[in-house]
C-alpha positions in Angstrom: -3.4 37.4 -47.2 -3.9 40.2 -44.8 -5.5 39.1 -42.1 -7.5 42.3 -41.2 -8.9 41.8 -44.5 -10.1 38.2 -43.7 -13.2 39.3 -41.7 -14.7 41.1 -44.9 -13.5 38.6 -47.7 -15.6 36.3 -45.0 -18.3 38.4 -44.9 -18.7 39.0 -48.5 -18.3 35.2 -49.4 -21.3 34.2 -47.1 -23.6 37.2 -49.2 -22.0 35.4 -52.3 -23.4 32.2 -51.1 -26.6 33.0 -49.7 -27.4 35.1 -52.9 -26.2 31.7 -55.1 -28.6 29.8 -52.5 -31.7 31.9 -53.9 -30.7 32.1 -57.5 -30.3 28.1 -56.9 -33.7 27.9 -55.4 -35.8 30.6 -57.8 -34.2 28.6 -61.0 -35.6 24.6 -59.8 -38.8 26.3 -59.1 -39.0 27.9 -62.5 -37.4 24.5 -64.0 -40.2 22.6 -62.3 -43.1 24.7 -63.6 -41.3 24.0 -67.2 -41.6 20.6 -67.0 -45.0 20.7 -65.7 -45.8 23.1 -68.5 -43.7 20.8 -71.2 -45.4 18.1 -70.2 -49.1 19.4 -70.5 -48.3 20.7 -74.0 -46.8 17.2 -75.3 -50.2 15.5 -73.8 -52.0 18.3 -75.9 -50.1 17.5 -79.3 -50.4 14.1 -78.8 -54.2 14.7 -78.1 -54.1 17.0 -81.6 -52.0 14.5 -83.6 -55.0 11.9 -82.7 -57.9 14.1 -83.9 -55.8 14.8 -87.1 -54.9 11.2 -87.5 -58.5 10.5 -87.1 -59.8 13.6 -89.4 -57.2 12.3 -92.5 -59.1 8.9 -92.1 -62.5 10.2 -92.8 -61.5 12.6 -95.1 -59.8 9.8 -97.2 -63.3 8.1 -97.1 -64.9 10.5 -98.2 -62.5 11.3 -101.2 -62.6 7.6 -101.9 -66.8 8.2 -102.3 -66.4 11.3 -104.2 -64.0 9.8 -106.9 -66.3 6.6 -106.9 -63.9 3.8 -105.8 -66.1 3.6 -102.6 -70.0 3.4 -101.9 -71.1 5.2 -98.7 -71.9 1.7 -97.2 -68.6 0.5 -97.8 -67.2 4.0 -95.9 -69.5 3.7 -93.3 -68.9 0.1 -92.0 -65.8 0.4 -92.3 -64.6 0.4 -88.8 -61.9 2.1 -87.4 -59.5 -0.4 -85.4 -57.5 1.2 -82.9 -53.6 1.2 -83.3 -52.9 0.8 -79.6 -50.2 3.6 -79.0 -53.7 5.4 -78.4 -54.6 6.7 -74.7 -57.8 6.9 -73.0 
């Protein structure tokens, strides 16, 4: 290698790097906010997934009085056990 060249190659590496530094550091931070983000929307599914589970239930109880295979006492004291995989 030619040695008066070694001074710029240097230079030019070090840009290199600190540029790769930054891109480094702007992608965790935008990784991080991701997650963060990922996370918030998987509590929120969860959350709807709950409130549907919950709506089918009633619905079905209803149906079921509708179609006569179930008084409205029956539906009512019916009471809905929790499953335990629910959070609160």
């Amino acid at each position: 290698m030619d040695p008066q060249h070694t001074g710029d190659l240097f230079k030019h590496l070090e840009k290199q790097n600190g540029l790769l530094k930054e891109a480094h550091k702007t992608m965790s931070q935008e990784l991080q906010k991701l997650m963060v983000e990922e996370q918030m929307m998987m509590h929120k599914l969860y959350e709807l997934m709950v409130t549907h589970r919950k709506n089918n239930k009633e619905m079905k109880k209803t149906q079921n009085v509708l179609e006569g295979k179930e008084t409205v006492e029956e539906a009512s004291s019916l009471a809905i056990v929790p499953t335990g995989d629910e959070e609160h």
